[in-house]
C-alpha positions in Angstrom: 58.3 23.8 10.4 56.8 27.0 12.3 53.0 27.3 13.2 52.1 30.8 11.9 49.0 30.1 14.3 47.6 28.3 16.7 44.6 28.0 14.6 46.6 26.6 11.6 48.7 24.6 14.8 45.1 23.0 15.7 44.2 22.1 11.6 47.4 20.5 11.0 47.5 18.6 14.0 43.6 17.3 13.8 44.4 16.6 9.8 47.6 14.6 10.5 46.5 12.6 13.7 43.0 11.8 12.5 44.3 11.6 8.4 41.5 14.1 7.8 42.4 15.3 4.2 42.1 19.1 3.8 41.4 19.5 0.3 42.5 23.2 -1.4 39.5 24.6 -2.5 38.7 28.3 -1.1 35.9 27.3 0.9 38.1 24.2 3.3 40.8 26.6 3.3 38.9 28.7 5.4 36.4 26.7 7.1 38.8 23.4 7.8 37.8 20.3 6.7 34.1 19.3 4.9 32.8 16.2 5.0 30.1 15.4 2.3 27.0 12.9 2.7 23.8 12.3 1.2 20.6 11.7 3.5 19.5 8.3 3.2 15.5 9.4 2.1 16.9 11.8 -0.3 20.0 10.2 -1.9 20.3 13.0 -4.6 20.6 15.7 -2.2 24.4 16.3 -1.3 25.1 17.6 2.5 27.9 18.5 4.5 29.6 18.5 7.4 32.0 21.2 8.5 35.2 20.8 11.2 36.1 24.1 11.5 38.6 25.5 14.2 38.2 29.3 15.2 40.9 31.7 16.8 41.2 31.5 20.4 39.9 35.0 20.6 36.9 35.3 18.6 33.5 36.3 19.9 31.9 34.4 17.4 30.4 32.0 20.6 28.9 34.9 22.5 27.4 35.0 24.9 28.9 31.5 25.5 32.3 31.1 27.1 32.7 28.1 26.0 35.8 27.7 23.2 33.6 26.0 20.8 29.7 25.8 19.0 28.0 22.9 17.5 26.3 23.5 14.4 23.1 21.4 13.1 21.5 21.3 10.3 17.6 21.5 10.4 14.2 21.2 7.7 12.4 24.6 9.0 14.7 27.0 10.7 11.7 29.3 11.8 9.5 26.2 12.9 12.3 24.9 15.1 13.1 28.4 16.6 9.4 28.5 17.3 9.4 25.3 19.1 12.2 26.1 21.0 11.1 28.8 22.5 7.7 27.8 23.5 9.8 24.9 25.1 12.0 27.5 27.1 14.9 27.8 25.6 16.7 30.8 25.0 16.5 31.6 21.5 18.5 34.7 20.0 15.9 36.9 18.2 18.9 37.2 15.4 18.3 34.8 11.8 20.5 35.5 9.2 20.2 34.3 5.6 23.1 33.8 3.2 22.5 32.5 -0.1 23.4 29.0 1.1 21.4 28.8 3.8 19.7 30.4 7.0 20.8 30.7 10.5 19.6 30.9 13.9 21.3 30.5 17.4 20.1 29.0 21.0 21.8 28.2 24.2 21.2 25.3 25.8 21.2 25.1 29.8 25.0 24.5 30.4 25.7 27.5 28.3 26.3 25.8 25.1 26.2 27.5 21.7 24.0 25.7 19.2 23.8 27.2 15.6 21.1 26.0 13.5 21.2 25.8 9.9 18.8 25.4 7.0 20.9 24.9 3.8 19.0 26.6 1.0 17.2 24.1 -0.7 18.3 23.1 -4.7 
């Protein structure tokens, strides 16, 4: 079978050495594979995780050079940011609010990308 990308080369790979099932709703065909959880204080509260590859040449990780990002998922995105910065770290002035959530980006000392989510609360 050809790879129409290295991006779809890196999803099918992952999903048949790992048996990670992609499953075909809009949202996993785009972002990759979610994984669903429930937090152990608040079992009626569904959460997810997200595996999701990017193209090789996206900017998305700027100013990071590295080829990928972590995401996390926090309570208070504007307390953490807050935190963050009096602690140092670089925090990028930029939050952006979707209607499933906010984010925020830092970058930790080895250059690292970390995106910080606060899913919108139900």
């Amino acid at each position: 079978m050809l790879l129409e990308s290295a991006e779809f080369s890196l999803r099918q790979t992952i999903q048949i050495s790992c048996a990670i099932g992609i499953a075909c709703t809009e949202c996993e065909k785009e972002s990759g594979a979610i994984f669903k959880w429930r937090k152990a204080d608040d079992p009626t509260s569904e959460r997810y995780t997200v595996w999701s590859p990017f193209p090789e040449d996206t900017d998305y990780f700027a100013p990071s050079t590295k080829p990928f990002m972590i995401n996390l998922q926090v309570e208070n995105l504007d307390e953490v940011l807050a935190q963050l910065k009096r602690e140092g770290v670089q925090v990028d002035p930029k939050v952006e609010s979707y209607d499933y959530g906010k984010f925020g980006w830092v970058m930790d000392p080895e250059g690292n990308r970390i995106e910080l989510w606060e899913p919108k609360k139900s």
